[in-house]
RODO-2510 file (C-alpha; in nm, 4 decimals, decimal comma):
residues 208
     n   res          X          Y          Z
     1     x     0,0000     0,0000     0,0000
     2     x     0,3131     0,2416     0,0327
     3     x     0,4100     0,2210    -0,2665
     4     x     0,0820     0,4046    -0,3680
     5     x     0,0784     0,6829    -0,1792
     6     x     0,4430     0,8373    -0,3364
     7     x     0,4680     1,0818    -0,5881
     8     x     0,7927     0,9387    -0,8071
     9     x     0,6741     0,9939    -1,1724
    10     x     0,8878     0,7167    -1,2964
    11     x     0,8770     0,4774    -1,0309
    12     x     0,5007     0,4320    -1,0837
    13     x     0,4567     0,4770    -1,4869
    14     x     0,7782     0,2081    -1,4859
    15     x     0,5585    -0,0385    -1,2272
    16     x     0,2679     0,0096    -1,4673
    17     x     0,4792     0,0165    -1,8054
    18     x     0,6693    -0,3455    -1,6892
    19     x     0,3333    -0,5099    -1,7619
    20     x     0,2159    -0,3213    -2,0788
    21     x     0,5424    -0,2838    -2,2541
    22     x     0,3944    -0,4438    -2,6136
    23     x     0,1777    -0,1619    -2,8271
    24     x    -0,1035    -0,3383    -2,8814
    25     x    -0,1366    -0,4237    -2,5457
    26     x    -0,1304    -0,0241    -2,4819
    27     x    -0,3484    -0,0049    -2,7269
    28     x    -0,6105    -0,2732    -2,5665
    29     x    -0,5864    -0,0637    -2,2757
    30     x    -0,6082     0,3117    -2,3993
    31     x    -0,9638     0,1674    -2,5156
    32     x    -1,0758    -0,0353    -2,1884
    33     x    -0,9307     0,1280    -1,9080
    34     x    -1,0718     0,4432    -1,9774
    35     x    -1,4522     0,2090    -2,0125
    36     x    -1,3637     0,0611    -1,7396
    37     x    -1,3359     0,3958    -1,5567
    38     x    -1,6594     0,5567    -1,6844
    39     x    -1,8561     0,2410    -1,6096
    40     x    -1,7835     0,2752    -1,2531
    41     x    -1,8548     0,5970    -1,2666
    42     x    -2,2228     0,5125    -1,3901
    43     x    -2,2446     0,3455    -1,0880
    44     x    -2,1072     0,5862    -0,8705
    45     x    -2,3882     0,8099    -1,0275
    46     x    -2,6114     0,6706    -0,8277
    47     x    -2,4730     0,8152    -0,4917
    48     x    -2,6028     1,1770    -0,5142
    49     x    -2,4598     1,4148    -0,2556
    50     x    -2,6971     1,6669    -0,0745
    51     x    -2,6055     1,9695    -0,2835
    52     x    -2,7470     2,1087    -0,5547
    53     x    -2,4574     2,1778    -0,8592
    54     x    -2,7001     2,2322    -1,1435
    55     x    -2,9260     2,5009    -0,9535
    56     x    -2,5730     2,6695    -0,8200
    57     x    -2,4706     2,6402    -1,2633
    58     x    -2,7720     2,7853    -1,3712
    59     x    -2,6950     3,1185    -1,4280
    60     x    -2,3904     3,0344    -1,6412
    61     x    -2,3642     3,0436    -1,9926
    62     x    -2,3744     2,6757    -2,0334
    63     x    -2,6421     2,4657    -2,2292
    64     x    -2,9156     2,3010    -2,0593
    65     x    -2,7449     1,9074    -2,1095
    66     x    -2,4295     2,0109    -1,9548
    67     x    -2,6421     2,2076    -1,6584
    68     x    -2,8680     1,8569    -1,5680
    69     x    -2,5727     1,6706    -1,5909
    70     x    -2,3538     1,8605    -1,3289
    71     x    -2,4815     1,6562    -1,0561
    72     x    -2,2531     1,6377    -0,7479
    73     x    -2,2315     1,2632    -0,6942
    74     x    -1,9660     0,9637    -0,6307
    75     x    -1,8664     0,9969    -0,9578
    76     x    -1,7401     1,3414    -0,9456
    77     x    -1,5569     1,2712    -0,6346
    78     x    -1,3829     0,9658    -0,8116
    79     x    -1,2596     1,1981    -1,0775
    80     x    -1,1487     1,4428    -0,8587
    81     x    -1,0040     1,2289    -0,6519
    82     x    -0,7939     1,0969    -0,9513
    83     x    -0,7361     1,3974    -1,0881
    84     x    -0,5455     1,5643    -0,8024
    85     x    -0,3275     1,2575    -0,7382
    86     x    -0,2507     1,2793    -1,1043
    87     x    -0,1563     1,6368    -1,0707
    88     x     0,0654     1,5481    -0,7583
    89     x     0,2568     1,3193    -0,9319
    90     x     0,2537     1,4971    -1,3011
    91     x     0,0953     1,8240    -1,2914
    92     x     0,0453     1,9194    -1,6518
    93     x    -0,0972     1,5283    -1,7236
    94     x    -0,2784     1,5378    -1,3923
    95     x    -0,4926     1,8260    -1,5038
    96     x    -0,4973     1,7499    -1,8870
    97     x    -0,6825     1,4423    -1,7625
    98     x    -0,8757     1,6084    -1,5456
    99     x    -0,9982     1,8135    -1,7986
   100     x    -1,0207     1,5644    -2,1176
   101     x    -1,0931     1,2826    -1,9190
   102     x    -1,1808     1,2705    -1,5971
   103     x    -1,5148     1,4872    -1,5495
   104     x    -1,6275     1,4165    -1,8821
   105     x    -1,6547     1,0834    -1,7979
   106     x    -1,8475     1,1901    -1,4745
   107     x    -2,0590     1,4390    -1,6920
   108     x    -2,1734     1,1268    -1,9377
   109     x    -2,1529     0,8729    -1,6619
   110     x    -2,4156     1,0785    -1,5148
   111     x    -2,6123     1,1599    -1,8288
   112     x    -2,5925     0,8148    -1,9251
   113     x    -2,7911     0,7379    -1,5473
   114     x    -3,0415     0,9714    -1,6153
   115     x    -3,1340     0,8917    -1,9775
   116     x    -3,0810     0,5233    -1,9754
   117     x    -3,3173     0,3036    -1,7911
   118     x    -3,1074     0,0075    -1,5719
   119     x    -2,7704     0,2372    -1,6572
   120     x    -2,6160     0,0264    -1,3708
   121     x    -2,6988    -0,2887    -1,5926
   122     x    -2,5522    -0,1694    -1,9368
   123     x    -2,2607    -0,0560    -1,7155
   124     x    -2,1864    -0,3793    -1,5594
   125     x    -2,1787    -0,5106    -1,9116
   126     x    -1,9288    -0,2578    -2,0254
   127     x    -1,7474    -0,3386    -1,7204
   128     x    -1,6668    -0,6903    -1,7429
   129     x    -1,6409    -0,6972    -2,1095
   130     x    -1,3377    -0,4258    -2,0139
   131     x    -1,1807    -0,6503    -1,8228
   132     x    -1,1637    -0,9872    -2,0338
   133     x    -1,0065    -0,7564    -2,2947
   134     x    -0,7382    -0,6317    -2,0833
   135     x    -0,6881    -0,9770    -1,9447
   136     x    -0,8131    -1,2326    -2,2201
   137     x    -0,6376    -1,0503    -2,4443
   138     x    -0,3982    -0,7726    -2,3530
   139     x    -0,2333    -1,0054    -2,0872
   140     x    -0,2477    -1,3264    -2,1963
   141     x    -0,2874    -1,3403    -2,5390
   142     x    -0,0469    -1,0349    -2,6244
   143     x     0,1648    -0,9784    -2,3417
   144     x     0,2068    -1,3226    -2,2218
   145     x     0,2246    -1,2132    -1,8936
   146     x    -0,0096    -1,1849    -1,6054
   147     x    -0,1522    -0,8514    -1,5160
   148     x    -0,0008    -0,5685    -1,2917
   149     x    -0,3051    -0,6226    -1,0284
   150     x    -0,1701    -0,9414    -0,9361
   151     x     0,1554    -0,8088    -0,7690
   152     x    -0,0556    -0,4593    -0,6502
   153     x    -0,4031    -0,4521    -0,6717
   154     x    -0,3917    -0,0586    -0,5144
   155     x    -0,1247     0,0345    -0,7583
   156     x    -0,2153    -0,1064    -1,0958
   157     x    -0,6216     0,0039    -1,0636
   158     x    -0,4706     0,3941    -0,9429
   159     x    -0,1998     0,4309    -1,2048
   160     x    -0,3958     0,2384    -1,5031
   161     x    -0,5608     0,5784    -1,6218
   162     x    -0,2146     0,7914    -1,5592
   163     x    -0,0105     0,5428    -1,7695
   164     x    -0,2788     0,5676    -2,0835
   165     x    -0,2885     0,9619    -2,0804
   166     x     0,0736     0,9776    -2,0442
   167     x     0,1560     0,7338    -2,3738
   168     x    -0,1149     0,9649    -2,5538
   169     x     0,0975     1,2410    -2,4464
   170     x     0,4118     1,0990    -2,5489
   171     x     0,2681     1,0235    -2,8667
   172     x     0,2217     1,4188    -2,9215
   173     x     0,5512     1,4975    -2,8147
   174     x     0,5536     1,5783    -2,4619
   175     x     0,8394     1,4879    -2,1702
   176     x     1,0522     1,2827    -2,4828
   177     x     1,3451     1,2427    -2,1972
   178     x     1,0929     1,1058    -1,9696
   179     x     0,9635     0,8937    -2,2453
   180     x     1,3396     0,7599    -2,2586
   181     x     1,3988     0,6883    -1,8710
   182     x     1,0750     0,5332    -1,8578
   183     x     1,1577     0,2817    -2,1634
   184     x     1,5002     0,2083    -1,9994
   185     x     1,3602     0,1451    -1,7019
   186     x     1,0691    -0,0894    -1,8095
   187     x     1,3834    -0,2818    -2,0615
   188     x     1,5668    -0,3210    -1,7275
   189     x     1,2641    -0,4360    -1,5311
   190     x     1,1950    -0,6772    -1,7956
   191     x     1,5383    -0,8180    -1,7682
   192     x     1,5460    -0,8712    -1,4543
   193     x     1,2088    -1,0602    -1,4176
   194     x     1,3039    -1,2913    -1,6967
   195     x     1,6450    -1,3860    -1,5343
   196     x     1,4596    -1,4655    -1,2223
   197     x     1,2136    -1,6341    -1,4003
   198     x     0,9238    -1,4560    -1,2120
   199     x     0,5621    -1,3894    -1,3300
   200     x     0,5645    -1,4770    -1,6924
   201     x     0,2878    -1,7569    -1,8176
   202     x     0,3694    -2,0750    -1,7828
   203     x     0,3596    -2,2713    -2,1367
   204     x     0,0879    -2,4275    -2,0467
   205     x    -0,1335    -2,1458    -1,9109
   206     x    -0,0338    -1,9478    -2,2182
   207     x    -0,2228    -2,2371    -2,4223
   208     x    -0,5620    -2,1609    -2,2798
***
């Protein structure tokens, strides 16, 4: 649980980036840990708080979807949650997510409650099917090697969305030293666990 709770940029994208090293792997997971995210969130809709965001919003200039939607719930105090560890740990990513990521998936989490009749349902159907992607197939099928939860369930599920806005970052350009470290660092991590011979798929497991 520790090594949660500190703020070392590479030490956590390298924990993350030692079990998603292949790039279709990332991209399994730039698709379904973001669903994964909002489909909890669609859950957490359901927890409304006893304050009233859309009446406080409604003499902005904003239109009348994005008003109803502003509800103060569990989902917007996921995101936020999120977000400011993010920002902690990578301020320019933390709030880019924040912004691009984060609350909009509380805004249509919430939308997608209020519109949608059994949300939670649909939701729990977006959820698992998330998860035997990222497993099924990013891990065992293209990776080869069991997933990050399995050696820290706290770290993997709180870095999963930080390590997905950060390679869509790189991709644009941004932090190319840190880019570097961090692929040195997953290379040596990689090394190491192969001349141990720790959690890579056995033959046989690999087969199913």
């Amino acid at each position: 649980m520790s090594a949660l709770f500190h703020f070392d940029l590479l030490d956590q994208l390298s924990f993350y980036g030692s079990y998603h090293h292949k790039r279709l792997n990332q991209l399994v997971h730039g698709v379904f840990v973001p669903a994964i995210f909002w489909s909890i969130c669609v859950w957490l809709a359901y927890v409304v708080l006893p304050y009233d965001l859309p009446q406080q919003l409604s003499g902005w200039p904003l239109p009348d979807w994005l008003t109803s939607s502003c509800v103060a719930n569990g989902a917007l105090i996921l995101a936020s949650v999120y977000g400011a560890y993010y920002i902690l740990l990578e301020p320019f990513a933390g709030i880019t997510w924040t912004l691009f990521q984060g609350w909009p998936m509380w805004l249509t989490a919430t939308a997608f409650r209020q519109a949608v009749p059994h949300a939670w349902a649909w939701a729990l159907g977006v959820h698992l099917f998330s998860w035997y992607m990222q497993i099924h197939i990013g891990h065992i099928i293209i990776e080869g090697r069991k997933p990050a939860l399995t050696d820290s369930l706290f770290q993997s599920l709180a870095l999963a969305n930080l390590f997905v806005w950060m390679e869509t970052l790189f991709a644009l350009g941004y932090r190319p030293r840190l880019q570097a470290a961090l692929q040195e660092r997953v290379s040596e991590n990689l090394a190491d666990l192969r001349s141990q011979q720790q959690p890579l798929l056995k033959p046989q497991e690999q087969g199913k």
